[in-house]
N, C-alpha and C positions, 0 to 999 in steps of 0.2 A: 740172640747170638752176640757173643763179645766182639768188641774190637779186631784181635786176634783170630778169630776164630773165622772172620770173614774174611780179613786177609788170606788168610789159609786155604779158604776155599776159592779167591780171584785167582790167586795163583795156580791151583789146583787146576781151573777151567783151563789160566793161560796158557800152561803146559801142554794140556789135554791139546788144546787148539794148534801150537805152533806144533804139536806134533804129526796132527792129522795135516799139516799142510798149508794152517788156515794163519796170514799173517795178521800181526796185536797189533793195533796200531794204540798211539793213547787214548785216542778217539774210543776205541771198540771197548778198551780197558774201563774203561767208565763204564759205558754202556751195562758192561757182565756186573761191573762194581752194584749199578742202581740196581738190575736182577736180586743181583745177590740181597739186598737192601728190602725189596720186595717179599723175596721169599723169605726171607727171617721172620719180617712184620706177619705174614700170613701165619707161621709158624706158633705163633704166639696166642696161649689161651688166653679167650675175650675176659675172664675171668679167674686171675691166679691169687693165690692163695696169699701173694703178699701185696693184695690191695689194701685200700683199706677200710674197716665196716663201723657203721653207727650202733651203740650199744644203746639197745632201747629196753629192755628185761635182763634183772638178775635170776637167775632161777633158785640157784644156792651157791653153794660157796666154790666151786669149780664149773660152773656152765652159766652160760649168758643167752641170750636172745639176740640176733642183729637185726635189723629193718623190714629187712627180706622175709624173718620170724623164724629164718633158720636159727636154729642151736647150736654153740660151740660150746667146745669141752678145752677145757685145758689140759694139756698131756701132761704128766710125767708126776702129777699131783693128786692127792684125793683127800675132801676136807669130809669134814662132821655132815652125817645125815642128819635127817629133818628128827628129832626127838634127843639127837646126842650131845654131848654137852661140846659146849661152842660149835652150834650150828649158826647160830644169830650172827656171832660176831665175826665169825668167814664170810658168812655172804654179805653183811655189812661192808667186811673190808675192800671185797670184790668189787660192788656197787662206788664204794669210795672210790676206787682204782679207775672202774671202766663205763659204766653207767653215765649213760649220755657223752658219752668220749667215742672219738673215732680210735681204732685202736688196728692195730697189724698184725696180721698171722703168717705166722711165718710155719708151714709143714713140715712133719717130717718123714716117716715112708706111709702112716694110711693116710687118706685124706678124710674116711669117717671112721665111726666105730659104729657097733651092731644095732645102737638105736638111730641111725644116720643122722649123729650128729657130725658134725665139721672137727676135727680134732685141729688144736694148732698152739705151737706157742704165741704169746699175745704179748703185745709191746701195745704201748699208749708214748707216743716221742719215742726216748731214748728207756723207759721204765720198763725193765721186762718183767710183768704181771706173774708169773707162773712162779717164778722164782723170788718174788717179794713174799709174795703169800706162805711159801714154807720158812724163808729166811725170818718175817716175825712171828713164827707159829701159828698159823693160820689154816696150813698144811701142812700132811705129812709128803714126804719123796716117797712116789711108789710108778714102778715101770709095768710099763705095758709092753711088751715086744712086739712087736720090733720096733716103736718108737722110742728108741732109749739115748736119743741127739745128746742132752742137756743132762744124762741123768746121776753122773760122777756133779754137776755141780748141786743137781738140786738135795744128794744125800750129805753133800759139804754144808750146805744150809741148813739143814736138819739138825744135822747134828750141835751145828754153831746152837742153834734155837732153843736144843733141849739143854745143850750146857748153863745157857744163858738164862734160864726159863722163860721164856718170852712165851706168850699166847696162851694154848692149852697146856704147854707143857708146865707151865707155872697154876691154872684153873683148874685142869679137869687131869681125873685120875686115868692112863691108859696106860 
């Protein structure tokens, strides 16, 4: 809960209260304040998506292994399968990127997809993964709906990638 947003709701109560009869005092105002302070904290998944996880397996060139041995996927991208030319050097990049790094997921409306992996875009610091990987040709932009957050920049990279030839699009015939 923001800043705001609990304000919102102290006052909300205060009203409530001085209307039923019931007088604020600053005293009581606090009191509602720590409530409110409480029920946010409760409010809050023990586990949200923008913690952040140890990359311990590359799988290939879009999905990773975290600690846990869950799998993520990276949204909004899709590299070379296992026999297609730059397979190797996607999941190289990947593993460059995030392999053995704590790294951030940040969701956008699934939280899985149908083989229950974890979807999410993926930041390592300040580096957003998803969109490095098509920006040097590593990937291509491709949507999945409804998670289409990122997806106007990541067909900007694409396109910069194949103008530039960078990655596949300079390698391998598509």
């Amino acid at each position: 809960m923001t800043k705001k947003q609990r304000q919102l709701v102290v006052s909300l109560i205060i009203v409530l209260l001085t209307g039923l009869g019931v007088s604020v005092n600053s005293r009581s105002e606090k009191a509602i304040e720590e409530v409110v302070d409480v029920v946010a904290e409760t409010q809050q998944p023990e586990e949200s998506m923008s913690d952040t996880y140890l990359v311990t397996r590359i799988v290939d060139g879009d999905t990773f292994e975290i600690e846990s041995g869950q799998k993520v996927r990276l949204i909004g991208i899709n590299t070379p399968e296992k026999g297609e030319c730059y397979f190797d050097a996607a999941s190289n990049k990947l593993s460059e990127l995030v392999l053995d790094n704590k790294v951030r997921l940040e969701k956008d409306v699934s939280e899985t997809d149908r083989y229950g992996r974890l979807l999410g875009y993926v930041y390592v610091g300040d580096v957003f993964v998803n969109e490095v990987m098509v920006a040097e040709g590593f990937a291509q932009a491709t949507s999945y709906p409804p998670d289409v957050k990122f997806q106007d920049v990541f067909r900007e990279s694409e396109r910069s990638a194949r103008e530039n030839h960078k990655g596949f699009w300079l390698n391998c015939e598509l």
